[in-house]
C-alpha positions in Angstrom: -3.1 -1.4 4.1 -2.4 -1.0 0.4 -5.4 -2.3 0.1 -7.3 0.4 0.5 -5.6 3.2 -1.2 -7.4 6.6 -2.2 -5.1 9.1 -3.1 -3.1 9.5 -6.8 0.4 8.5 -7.1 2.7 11.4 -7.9 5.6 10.6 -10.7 8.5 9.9 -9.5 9.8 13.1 -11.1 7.1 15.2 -8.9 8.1 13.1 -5.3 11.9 14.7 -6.2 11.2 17.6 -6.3 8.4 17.8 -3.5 11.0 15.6 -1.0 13.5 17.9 -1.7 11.8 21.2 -0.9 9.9 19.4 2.5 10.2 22.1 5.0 11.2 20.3 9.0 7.6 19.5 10.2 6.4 19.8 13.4 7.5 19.3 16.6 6.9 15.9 18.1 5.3 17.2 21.6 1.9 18.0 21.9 2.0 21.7 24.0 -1.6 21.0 25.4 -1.0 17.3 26.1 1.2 17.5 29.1 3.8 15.8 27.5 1.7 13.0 25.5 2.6 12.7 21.8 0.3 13.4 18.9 0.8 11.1 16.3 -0.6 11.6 12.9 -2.6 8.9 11.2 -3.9 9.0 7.6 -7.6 8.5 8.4 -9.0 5.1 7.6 -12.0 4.8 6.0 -14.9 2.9 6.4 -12.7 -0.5 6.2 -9.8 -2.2 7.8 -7.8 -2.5 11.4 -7.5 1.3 12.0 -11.1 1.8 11.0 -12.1 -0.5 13.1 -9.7 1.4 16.1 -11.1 4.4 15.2 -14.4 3.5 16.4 -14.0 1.2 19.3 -11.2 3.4 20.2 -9.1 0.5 21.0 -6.4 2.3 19.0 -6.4 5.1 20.9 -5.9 2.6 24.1 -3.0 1.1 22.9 -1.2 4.4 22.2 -2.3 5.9 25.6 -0.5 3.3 27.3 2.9 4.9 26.2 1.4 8.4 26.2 0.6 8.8 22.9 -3.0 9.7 21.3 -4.0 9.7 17.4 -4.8 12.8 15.0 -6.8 11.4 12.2 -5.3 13.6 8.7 -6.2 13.1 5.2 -7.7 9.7 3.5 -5.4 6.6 3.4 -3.6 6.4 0.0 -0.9 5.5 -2.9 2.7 5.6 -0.8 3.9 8.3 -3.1 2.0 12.0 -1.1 2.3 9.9 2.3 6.3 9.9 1.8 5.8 13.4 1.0 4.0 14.2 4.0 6.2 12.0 6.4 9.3 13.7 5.4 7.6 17.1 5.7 6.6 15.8 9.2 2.5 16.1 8.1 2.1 12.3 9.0 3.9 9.7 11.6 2.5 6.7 10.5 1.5 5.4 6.8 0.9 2.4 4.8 1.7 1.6 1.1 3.4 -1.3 -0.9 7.2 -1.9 -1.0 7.0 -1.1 -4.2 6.3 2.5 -3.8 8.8 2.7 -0.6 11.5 1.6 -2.5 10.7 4.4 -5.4 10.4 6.7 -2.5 13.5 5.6 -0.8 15.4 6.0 -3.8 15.0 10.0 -3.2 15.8 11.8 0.8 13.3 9.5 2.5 12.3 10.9 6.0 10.8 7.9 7.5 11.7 4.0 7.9 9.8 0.7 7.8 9.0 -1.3 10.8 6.3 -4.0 9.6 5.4 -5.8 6.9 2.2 -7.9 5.3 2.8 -10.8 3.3 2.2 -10.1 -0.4 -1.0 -10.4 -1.3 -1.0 -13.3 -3.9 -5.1 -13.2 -5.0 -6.0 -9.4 -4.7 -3.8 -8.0 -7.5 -3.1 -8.6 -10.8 -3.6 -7.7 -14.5 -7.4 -7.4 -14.8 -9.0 -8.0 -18.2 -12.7 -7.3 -19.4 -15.2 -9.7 -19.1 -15.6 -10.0 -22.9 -11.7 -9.6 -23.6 -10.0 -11.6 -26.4 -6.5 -11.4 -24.1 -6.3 -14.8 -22.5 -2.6 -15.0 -22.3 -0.3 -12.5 -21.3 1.3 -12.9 -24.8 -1.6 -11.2 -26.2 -0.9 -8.0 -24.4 1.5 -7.3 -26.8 1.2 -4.4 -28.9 -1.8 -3.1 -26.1 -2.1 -1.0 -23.5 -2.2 -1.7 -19.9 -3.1 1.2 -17.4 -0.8 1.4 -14.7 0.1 3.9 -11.6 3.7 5.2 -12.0 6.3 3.8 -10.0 4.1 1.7 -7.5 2.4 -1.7 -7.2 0.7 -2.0 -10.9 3.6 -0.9 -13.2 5.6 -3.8 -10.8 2.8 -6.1 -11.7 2.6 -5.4 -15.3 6.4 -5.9 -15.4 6.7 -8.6 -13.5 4.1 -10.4 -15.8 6.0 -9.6 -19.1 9.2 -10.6 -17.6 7.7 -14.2 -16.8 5.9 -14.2 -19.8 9.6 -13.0 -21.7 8.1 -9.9 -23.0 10.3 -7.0 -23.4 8.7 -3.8 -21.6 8.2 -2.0 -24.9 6.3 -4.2 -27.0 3.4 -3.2 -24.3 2.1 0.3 -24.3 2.1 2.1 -20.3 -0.6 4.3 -19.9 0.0 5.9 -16.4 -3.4 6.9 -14.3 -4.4 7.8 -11.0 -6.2 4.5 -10.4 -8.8 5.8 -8.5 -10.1 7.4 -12.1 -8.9 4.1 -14.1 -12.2 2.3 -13.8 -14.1 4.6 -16.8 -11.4 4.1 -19.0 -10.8 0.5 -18.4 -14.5 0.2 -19.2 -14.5 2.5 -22.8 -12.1 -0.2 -24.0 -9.7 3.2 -24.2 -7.0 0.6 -22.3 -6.9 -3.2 -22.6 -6.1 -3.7 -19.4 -5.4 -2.6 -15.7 -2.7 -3.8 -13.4 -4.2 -3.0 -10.1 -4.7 -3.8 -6.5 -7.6 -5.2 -4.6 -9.0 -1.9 -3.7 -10.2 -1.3 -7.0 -9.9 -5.1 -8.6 -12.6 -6.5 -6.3 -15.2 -3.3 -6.7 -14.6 -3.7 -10.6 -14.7 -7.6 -10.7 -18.1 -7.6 -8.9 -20.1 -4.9 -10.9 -18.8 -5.7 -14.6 -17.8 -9.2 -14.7 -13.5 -8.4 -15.1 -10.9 -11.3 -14.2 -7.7 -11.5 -13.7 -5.3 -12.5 -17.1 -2.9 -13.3 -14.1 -2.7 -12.5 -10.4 0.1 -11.7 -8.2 0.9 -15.3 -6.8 1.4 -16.3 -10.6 3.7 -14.2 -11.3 5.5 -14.1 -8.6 4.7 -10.9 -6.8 6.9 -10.2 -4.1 4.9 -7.2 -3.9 4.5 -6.8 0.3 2.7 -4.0 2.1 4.9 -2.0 4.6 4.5 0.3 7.2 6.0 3.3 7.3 7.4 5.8 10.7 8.6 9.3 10.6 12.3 8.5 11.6 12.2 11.7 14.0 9.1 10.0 15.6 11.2 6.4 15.5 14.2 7.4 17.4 12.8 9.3 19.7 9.8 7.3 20.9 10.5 3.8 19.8 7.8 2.8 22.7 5.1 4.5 20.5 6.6 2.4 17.5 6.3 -0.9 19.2 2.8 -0.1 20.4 1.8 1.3 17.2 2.9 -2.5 15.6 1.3 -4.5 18.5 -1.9 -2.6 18.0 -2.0 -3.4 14.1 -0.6 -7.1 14.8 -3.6 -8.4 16.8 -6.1 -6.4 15.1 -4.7 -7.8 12.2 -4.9 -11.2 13.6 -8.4 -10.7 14.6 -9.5 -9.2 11.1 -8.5 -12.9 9.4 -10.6 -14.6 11.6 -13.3 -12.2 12.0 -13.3 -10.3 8.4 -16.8 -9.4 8.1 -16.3 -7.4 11.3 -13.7 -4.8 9.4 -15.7 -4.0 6.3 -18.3 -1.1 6.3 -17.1 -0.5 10.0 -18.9 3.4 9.7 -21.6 2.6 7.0 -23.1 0.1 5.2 -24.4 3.0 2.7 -22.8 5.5 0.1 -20.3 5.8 -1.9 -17.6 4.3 1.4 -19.1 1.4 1.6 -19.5 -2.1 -0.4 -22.6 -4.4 -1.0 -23.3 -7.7 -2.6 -20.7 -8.9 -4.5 -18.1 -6.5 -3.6 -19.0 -6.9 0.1 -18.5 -11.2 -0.3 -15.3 -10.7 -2.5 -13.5 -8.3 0.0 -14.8 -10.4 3.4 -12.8 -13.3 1.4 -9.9 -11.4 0.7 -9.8 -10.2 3.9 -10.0 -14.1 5.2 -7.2 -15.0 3.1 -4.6 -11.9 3.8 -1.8 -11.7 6.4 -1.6 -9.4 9.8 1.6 -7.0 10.0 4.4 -8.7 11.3 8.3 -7.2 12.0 10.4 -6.9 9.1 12.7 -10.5 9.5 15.5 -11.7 7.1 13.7 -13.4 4.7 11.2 -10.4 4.1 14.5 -7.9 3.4 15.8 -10.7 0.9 12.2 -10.0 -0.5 12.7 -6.4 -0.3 15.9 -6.7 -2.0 14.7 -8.7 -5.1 12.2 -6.4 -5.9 14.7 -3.6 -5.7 16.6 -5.2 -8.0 13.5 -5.7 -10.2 12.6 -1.9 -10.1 16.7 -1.0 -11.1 16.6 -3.5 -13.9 13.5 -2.0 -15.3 15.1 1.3 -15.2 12.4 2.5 -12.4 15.0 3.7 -10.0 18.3 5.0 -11.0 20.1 2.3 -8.9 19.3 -0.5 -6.8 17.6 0.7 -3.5 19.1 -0.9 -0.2 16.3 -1.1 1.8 17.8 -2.6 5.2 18.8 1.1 6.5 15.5 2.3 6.0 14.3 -0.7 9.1 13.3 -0.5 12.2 14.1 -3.9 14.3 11.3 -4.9 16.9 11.4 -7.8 18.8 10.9 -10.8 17.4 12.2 -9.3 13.6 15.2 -11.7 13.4 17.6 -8.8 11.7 
């Protein structure tokens, strides 16, 4: 989910260039498989449905049934290097926020979209310190906000000056790799971070930070997406549709059981959470959405925030999204 990202956002500049020069990828059948497909997964962590998959090998399961196993690849991350990697035919499956999609579908995208996760409305937000004299988002003018490029916080951090009726520039950008913003969020070197739950909750429960706003104030329409090579989407739709059953009921099963997908591996190092961080991201969990298929209403969603991101001058145009989906039963498109 893009809950759980990892990896650094690449500028939009960089995922150009990088989308352009992706060689064909792989082939889609496995030589030594006798005819079952390998599909490529980033791997999961220590949290969430896959994780939870990966070890009961229920996942694994669900994809034999339609002849299909799982490569685990790389860490689950920003949108931005799995787009890279999908059109370069590296990965099969991926996760990220709309957001990001849409920046990435704005270059040659190689993959589509076939589910989607209701926004989540508590988890992200603009993140203050503890001690911080910003109580409105009127008093981040003429300060800094740290945001990743192109993605979920600079969406957030302009979709709270735009309901606030601040003009873009009277508040300073400072793009990071969030997964290195928590040290300068904490030097006071930024006054804020617009971020996601993967790093909000962690930073919440060891220093005291709370949200200035949250996504549900501001009227995020910020959804997480997942994402299918389309070479792997039209020619093994079957592994598609069992891919999306697979994280639907797990999904399902995580917001009633959500203690059951956190520290799924390890309850210790630097994977897992404790305490605080542990009780904030069980409630989370409690309160998020399982994937569902991509219906009407969530590609008028798409579309607004498309419009959003060409407004703001993120993309070059507005991004029509509804080529880029893969209907499954049950998606109303």
């Amino acid at each position: 989910m893009k809950r759980f990202p990892a990896r650094p956002a690449l500028a939009a500049g960089a995922l150009a260039v990088l989308l352009a020069a992706a060689g064909c990828g792989r082939a889609d059948a496995d030589p030594s498989g006798g005819g079952t497909i390998t599909v490529h997964v980033p791997d999961p962590g220590n949290s969430g449905v896959l994780a939870a998959g990966k070890k009961d090998g229920s996942l694994a399961k669900a994809l034999s049934a339609v002849h299909a196993k799982v490569a685990w690849t790389g860490s689950a991350g920003p949108f931005a290097p799995a787009a890279l990697e999908l059109n370069a035919g590296e990965l099969d499956f991926a996760q990220g926020s709309i957001t990001s999609a849409i920046a990435a579908l704005a270059q040659k995208p190689g993959f589509k979209l076939f589910a989607q996760i209701a926004p989540d409305r508590i988890g992200e937000g603009i993140l203050v310190r503890k001690d911080s004299p910003i109580r409105t988002p009127r008093d981040l003018v003429g300060r800094s906000v740290a945001v990743n490029k192109g993605g979920t916080a600079e969406y957030l951090l302009l979709k709270a000056l735009a309901a606030s009726g601040i003009k873009p520039d009277q508040v300073k950008r400072v793009y990071l790799n969030p997964a290195q913003t928590a040290p300068v969020f904490n030097s006071g070197k930024v006054d804020a971070w617009a971020v996601w739950a993967t790093y909000s909750l962690p930073e919440m429960a060891a220093t005291g930070a709370h949200f200035l706003v949250n996504g549900g104030q501001i009227g995020s329409q910020n959804y997480s997406v997942w994402a299918v090579r389309t070479k792997l989407a039209d020619a093994h739709p079957e592994i598609v549709k069992a891919f999306y059953q697979y994280l639907h009921d797990r999904g399902q099963d995580q917001i009633k059981n959500p203690g059951g997908y956190v520290n799924v591996f390890t309850k210790a190092g630097p994977q897992a959470v404790s305490g605080a961080a542990e009780r904030l991201t069980v409630q989370n969990l409690a309160q998020g959405a399982a994937a569902e298929p991509i219906g009407a209403p969530d590609l008028a969603g798409f579309a607004s925030v498309a419009q959003f991101f060409a407004d703001q001058k993120i993309t070059p145009v507005k991004v029509d999204v509804k080529p880029y989906v893969v209907t499954l039963p049950g998606s109303g498109t």
